[in-house]
DRENDO-1510 file (C-alpha; in Angstrom, 1 decimal, always signed):
<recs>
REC; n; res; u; v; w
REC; 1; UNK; +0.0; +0.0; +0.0 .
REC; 2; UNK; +2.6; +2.6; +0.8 .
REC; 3; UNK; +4.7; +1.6; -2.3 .
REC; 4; UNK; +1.7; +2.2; -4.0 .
REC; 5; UNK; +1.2; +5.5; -3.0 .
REC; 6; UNK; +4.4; +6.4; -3.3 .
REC; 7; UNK; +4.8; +5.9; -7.0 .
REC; 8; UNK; +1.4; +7.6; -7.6 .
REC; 9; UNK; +2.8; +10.8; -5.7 .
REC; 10; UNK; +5.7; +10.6; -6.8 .
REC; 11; UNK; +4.5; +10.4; -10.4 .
REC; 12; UNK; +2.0; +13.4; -9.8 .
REC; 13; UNK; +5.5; +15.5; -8.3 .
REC; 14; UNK; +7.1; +15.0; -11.4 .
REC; 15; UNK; +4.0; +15.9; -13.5 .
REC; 16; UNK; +3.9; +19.1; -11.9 .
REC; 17; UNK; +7.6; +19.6; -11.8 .
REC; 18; UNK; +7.4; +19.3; -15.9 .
REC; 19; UNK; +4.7; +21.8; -15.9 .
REC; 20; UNK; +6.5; +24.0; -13.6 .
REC; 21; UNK; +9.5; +23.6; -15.6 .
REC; 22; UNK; +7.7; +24.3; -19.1 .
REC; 23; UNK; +7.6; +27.8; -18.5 .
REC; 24; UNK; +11.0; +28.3; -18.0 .
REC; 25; UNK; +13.6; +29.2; -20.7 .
REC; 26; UNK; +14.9; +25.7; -22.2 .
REC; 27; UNK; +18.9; +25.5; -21.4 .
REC; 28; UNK; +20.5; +25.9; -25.0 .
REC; 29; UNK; +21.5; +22.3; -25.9 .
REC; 30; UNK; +23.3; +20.1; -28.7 .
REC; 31; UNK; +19.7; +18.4; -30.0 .
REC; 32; UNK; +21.3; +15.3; -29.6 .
REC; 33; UNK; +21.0; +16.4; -25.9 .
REC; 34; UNK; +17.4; +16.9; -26.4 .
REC; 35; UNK; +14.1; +15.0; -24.9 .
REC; 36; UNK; +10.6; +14.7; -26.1 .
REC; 37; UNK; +7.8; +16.1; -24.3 .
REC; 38; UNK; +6.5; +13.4; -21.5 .
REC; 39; UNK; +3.1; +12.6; -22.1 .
REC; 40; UNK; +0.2; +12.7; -19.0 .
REC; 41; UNK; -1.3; +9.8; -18.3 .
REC; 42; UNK; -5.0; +10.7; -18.0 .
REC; 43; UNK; -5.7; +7.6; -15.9 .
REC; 44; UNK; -2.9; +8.6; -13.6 .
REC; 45; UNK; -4.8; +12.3; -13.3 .
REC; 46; UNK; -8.0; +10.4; -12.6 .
REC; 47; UNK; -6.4; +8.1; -9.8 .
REC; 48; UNK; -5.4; +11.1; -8.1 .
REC; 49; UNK; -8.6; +12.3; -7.7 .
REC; 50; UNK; -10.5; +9.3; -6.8 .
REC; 51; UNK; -12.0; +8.9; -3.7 .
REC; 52; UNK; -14.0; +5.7; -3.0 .
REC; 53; UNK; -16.0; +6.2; -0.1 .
REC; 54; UNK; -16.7; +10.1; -0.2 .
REC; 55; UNK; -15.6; +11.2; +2.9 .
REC; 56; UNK; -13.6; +14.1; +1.6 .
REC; 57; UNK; -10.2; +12.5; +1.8 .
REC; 58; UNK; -8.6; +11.4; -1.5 .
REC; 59; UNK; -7.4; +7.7; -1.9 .
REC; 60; UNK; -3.7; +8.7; -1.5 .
REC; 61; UNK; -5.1; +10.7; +1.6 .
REC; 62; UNK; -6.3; +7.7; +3.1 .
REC; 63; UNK; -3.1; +5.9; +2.5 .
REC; 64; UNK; -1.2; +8.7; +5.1 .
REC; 65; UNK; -3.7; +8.6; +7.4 .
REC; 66; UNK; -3.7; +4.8; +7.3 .
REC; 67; UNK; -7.7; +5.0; +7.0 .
REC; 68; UNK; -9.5; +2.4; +5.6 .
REC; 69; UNK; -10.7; +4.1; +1.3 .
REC; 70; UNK; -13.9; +2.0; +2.0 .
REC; 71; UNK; -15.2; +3.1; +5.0 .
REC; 72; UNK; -16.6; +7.2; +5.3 .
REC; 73; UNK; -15.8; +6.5; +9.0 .
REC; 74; UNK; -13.0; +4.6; +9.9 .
REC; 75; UNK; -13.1; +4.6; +13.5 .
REC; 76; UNK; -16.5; +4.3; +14.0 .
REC; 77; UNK; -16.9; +7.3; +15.8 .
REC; 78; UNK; -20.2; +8.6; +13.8 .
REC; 79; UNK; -17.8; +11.5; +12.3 .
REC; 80; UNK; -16.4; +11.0; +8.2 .
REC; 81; UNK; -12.8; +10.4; +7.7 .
REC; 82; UNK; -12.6; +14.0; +5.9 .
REC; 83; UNK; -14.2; +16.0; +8.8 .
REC; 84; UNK; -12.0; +14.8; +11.4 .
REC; 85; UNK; -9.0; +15.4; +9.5 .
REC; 86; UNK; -10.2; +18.6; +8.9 .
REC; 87; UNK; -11.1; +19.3; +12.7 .
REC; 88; UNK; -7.8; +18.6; +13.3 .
REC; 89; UNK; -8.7; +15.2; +15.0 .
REC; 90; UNK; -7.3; +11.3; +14.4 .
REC; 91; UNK; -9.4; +9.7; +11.9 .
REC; 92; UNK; -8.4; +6.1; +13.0 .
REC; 93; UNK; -9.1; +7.5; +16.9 .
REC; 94; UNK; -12.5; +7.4; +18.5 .
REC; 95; UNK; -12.9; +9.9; +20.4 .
REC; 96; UNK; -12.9; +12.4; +22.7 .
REC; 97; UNK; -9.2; +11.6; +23.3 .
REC; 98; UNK; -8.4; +12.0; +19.3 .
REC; 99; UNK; -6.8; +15.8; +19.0 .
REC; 100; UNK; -4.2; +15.6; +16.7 .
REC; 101; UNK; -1.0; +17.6; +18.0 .
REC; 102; UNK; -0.4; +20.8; +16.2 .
REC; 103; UNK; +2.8; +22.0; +14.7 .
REC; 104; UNK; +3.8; +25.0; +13.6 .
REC; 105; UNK; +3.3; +24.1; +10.2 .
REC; 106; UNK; +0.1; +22.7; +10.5 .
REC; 107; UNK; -1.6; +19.5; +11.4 .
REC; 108; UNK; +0.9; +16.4; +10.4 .
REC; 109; UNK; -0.3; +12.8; +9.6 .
REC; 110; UNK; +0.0; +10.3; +12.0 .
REC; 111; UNK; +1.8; +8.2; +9.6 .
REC; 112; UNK; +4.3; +10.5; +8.5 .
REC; 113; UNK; +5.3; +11.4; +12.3 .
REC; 114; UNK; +5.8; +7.0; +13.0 .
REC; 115; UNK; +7.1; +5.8; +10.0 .
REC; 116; UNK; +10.2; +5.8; +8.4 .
REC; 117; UNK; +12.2; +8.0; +11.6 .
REC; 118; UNK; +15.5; +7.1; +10.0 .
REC; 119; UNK; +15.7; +9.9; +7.2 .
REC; 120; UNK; +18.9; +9.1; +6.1 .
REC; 121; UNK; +17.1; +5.9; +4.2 .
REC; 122; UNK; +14.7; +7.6; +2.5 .
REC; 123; UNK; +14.7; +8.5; -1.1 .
REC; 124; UNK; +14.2; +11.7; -2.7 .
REC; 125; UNK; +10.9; +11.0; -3.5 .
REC; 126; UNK; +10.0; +10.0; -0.1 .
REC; 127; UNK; +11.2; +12.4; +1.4 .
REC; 128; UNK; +9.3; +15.3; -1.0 .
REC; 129; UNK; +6.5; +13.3; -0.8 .
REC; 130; UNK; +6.3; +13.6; +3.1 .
REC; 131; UNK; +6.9; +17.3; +3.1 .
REC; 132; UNK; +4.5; +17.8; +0.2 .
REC; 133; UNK; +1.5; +16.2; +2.3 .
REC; 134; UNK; +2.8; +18.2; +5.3 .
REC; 135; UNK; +2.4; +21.9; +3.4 .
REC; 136; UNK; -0.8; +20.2; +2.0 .
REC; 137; UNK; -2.2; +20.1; +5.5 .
REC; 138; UNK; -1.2; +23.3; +6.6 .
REC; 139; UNK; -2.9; +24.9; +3.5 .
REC; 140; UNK; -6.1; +22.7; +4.2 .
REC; 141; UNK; -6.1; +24.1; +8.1 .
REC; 142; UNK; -5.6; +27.4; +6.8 .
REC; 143; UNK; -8.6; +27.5; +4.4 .
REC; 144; UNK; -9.5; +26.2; +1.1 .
REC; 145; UNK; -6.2; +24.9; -0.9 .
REC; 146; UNK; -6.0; +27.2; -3.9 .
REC; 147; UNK; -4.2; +26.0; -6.6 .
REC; 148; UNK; -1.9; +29.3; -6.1 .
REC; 149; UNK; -1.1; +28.3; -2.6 .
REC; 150; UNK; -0.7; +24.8; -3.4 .
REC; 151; UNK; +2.2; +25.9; -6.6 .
REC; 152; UNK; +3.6; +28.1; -4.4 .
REC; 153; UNK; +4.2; +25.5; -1.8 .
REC; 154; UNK; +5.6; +23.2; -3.7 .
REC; 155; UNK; +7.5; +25.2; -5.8 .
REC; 156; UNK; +9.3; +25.6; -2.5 .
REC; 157; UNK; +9.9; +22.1; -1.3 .
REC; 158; UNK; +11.2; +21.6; -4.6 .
REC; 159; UNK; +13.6; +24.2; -4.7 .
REC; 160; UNK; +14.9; +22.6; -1.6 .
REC; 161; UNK; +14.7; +19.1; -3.1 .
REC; 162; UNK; +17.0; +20.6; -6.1 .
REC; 163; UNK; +19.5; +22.0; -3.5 .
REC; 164; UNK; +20.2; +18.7; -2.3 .
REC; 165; UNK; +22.4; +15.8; -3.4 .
REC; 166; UNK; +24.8; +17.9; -5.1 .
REC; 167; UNK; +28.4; +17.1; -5.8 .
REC; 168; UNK; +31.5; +18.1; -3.7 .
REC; 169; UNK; +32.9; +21.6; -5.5 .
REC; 170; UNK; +36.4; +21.9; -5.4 .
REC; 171; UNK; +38.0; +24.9; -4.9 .
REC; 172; UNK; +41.0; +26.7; -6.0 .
REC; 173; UNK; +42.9; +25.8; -3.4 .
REC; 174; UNK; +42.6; +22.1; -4.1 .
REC; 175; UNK; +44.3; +22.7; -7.7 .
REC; 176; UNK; +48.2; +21.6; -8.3 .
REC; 177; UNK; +48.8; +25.5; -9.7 .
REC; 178; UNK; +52.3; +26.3; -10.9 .
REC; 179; UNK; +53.5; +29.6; -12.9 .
REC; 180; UNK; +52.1; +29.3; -16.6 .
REC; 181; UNK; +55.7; +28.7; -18.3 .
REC; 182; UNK; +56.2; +29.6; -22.0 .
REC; 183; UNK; +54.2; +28.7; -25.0 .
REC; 184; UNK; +55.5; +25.2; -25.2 .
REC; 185; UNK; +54.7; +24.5; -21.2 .
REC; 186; UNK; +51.2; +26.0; -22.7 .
REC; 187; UNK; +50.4; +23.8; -25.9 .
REC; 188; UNK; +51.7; +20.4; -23.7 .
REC; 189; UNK; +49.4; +21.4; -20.8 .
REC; 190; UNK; +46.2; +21.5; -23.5 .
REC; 191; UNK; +47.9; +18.4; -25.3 .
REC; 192; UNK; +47.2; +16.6; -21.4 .
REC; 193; UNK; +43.8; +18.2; -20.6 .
REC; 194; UNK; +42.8; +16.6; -24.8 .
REC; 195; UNK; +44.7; +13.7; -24.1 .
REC; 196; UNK; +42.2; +13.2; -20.8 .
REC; 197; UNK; +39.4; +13.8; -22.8 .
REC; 198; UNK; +40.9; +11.9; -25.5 .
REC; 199; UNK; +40.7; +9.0; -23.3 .
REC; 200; UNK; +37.1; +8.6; -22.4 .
REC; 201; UNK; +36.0; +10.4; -25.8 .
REC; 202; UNK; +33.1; +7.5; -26.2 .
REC; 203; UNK; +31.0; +9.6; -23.7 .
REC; 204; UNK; +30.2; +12.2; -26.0 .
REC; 205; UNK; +28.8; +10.1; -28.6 .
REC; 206; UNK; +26.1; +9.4; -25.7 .
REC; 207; UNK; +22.7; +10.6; -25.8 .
REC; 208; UNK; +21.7; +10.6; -21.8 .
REC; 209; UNK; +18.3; +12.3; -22.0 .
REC; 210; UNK; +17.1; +9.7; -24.6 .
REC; 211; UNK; +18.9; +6.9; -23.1 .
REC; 212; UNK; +16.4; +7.2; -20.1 .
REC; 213; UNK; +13.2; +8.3; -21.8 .
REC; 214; UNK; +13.4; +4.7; -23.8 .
REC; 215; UNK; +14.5; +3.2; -20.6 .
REC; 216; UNK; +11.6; +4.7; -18.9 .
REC; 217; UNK; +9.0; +5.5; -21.9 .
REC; 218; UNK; +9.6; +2.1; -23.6 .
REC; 219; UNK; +9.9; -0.2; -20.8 .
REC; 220; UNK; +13.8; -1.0; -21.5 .
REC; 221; UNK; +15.6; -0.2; -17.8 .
REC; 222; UNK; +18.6; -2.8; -19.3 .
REC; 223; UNK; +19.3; +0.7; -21.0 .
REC; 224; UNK; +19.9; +2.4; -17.8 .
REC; 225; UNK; +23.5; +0.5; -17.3 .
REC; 226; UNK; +24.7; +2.8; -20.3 .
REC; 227; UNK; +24.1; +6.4; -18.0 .
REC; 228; UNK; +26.2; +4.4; -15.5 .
REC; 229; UNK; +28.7; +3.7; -18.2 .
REC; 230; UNK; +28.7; +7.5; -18.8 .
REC; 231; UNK; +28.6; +8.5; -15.2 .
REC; 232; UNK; +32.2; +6.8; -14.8 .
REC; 233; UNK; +33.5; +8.4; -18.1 .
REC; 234; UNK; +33.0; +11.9; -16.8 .
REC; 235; UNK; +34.5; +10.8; -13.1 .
REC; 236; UNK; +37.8; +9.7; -14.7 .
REC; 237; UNK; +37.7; +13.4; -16.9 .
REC; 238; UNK; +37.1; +15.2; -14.1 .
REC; 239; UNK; +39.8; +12.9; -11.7 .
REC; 240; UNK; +42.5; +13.5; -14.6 .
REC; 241; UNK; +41.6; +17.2; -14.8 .
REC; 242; UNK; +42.0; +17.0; -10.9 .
REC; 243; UNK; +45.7; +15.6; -11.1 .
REC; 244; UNK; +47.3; +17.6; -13.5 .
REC; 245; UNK; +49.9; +20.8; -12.7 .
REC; 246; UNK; +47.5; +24.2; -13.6 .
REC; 247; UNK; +49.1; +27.4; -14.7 .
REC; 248; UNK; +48.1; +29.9; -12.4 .
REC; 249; UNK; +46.3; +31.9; -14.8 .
REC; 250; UNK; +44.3; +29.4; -16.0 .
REC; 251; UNK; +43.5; +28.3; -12.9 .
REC; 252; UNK; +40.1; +29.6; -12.5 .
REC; 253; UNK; +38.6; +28.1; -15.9 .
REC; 254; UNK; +40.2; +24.8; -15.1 .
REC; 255; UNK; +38.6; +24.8; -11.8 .
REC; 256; UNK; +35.3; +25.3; -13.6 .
REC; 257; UNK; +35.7; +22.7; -16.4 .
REC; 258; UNK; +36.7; +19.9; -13.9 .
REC; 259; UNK; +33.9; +20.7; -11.8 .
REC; 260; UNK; +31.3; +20.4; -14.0 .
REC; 261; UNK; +32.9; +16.8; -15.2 .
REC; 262; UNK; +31.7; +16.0; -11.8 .
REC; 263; UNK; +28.8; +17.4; -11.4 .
REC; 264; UNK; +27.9; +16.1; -15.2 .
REC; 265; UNK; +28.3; +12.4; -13.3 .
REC; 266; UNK; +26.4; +12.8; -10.6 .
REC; 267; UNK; +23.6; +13.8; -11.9 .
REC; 268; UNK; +24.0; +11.1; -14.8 .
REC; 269; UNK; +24.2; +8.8; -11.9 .
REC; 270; UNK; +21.3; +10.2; -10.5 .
REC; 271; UNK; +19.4; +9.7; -13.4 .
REC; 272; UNK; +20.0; +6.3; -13.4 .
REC; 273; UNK; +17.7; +5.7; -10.4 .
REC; 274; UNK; +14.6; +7.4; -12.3 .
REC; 275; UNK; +12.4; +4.3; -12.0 .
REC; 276; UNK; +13.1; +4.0; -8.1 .
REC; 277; UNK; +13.6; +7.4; -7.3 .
REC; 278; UNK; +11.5; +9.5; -9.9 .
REC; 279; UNK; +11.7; +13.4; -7.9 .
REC; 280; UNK; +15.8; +12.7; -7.6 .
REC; 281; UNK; +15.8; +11.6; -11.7 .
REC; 282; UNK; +13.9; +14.6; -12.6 .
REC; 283; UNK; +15.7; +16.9; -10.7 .
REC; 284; UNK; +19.4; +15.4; -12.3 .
REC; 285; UNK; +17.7; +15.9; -15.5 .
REC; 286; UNK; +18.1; +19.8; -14.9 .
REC; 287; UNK; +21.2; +19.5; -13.2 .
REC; 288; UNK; +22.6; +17.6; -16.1 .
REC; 289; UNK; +21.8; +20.3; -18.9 .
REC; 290; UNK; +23.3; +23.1; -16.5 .
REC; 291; UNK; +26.3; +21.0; -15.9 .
REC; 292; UNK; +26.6; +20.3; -19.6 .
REC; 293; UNK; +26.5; +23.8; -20.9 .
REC; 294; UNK; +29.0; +25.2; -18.4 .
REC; 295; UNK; +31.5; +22.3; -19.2 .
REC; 296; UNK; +31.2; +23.8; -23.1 .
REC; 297; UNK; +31.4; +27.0; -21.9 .
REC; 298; UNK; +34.2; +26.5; -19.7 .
REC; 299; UNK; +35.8; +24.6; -22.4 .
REC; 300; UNK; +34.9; +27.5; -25.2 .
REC; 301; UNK; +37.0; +29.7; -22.5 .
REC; 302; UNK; +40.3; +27.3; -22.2 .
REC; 303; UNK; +40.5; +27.8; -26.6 .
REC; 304; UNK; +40.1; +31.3; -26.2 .
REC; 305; UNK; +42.9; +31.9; -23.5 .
REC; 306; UNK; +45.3; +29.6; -25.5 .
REC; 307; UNK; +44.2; +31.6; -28.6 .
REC; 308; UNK; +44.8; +34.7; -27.0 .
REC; 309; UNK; +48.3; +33.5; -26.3 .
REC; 310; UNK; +49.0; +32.5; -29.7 .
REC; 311; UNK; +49.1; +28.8; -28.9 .
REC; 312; UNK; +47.8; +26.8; -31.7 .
REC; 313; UNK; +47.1; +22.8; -32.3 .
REC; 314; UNK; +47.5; +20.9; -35.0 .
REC; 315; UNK; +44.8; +18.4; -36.2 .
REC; 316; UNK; +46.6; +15.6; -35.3 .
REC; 317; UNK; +47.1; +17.5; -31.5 .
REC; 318; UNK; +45.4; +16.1; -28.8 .
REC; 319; UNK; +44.3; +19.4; -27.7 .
REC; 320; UNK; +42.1; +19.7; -30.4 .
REC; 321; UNK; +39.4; +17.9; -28.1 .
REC; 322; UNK; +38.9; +21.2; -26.7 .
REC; 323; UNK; +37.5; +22.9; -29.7 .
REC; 324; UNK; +35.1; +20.1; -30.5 .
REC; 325; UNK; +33.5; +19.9; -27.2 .
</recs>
């Protein structure tokens, strides 16, 4: 029952994350890099709504509270499942002794308040999904849910959830920095950073965000071991990037071109776990076009500096990686 209602949440979180997202400005991408529009499942919409026994509390409600879908009164008490939450009272309680404790933020579920104490195992999606029904009940004390207050709320546990589960950043300090050299210490030090790239080139023949829409779309999760293929491509980038000697003064483009190899892993990683953890896979999805652009852009800036210093590569250079990133 609870796995249950966690993938029908979870599902509706991610329908209203791609709605949420589809007013924002699309991150400008390769269109290999692209992804079709995910189609709403009209029969999930319907689920969402359903409530068997009319007593004001959705299905999914019912699974929180741990009330019974088929019964308007649960407890027996004489009062519907739906009033009592309302009143602020246990619905699987009789009463008089059935006053649900109050919070600051609102009434919270029973269920949510027993279950599941050690947070550290919960996924993503759990975890949203707890603190989704939480604001929900707080809006529902507070008056009638508007679908402005409910957008709003959400859209701020899911700012949260996308603040989460980053990647270490590296700092300047961590670099191996040493004074730029001449033009030859130049052209050898992009020669290494191509040969790196060089190395683990496969990666960008890729196509992540299609790789998981046909994992996910199509039924085909054998697919997903290719994103883990590609998360470890972009670790051993980012851990060669990591080890080499930096001139000083490219330091600071370095230090954002071998980050976003690692942040371009984790959330390829992360997207891995779409069918188990859909709110984390969604999320990475963002993360990974972000990461994706700044690695070119970071990239576009390391060909300019060496331009800008008159330090040119040959076709057969391995520093030529650079410019076709």
């Amino acid at each position: 029952m609870r796995i249950a209602f966690l993938l029908l949440l979870g599902a509706l979180l991610v329908l209203w994350y791609i709605g949420r997202s589809a007013g924002n400005k699309t991150l400008p991408l390769a269109e290999t890099r692209t992804i079709a529009p995910i189609q709403v499942d009209p029969a999930l919409l319907a689920t969402a709504s359903k409530d068997t026994d009319s007593d004001d509390l959705k299905d999914w409600e019912e699974t929180l509270w741990q009330t019974d879908p088929t019964k308007k009164d649960t407890d027996g008490d004489g009062t519907d499942d739906g009033v009592e939450v309302t009143a602020g009272r246990d619905p699987t309680k009789k009463g008089p002794k059935d006053i649900l404790p109050k919070e600051s933020d609102g009434y919270s579920a029973k269920q949510l308040a027993q279950a599941d104490t050690q947070v550290q195992k919960l996924s993503a999606t759990d975890v949203l999904a707890r603190q989704t029904f939480t604001a929900y009940l707080a809006i529902k004390n507070s008056g009638a849910p508007t679908p402005d207050k409910i957008d709003a709320a959400l859209g701020n546990i899911l700012d949260q959830t996308n603040a989460s589960g980053l990647p270490p950043v590296y700092k300047l300090a961590d670099l191996h920095r040493v004074p730029m050299g001449d033009s030859a210490s130049l052209k050898n030090y992009g020669n290494t950073v191509g040969n790196i790239i060089n190395q683990n080139d496969a990666v960008f023949t890729y196509n992540e965000l299609a790789i998981l829409d046909q994992a996910v779309t199509n039924d085909h999760p054998e697919y997903l071991s290719q994103l883990g293929t590609a998360a470890n491509s972009y670790t051993a980038i980012a851990n060669g990037l990591r080890s080499l000697a930096v001139p000083e003064e490219m330091a600071s483009i370095h230090l954002s071109f071998m980050n976003n190899f690692y942040a371009l892993a984790s959330a390829v990683s992360h997207m891995k776990e779409f069918p188990n953890d859909p709110i984390l896979g969604m999320t990475s999805i963002t993360r990974f076009q972000q990461s994706y652009e700044a690695m070119s852009n970071a990239a576009t800036a390391l060909v300019v500096f060496f331009s800008t210093h008159n330090i040119t590569f040959d076709p057969t250079d391995a520093g030529t990686a650079l410019i076709n990133l």
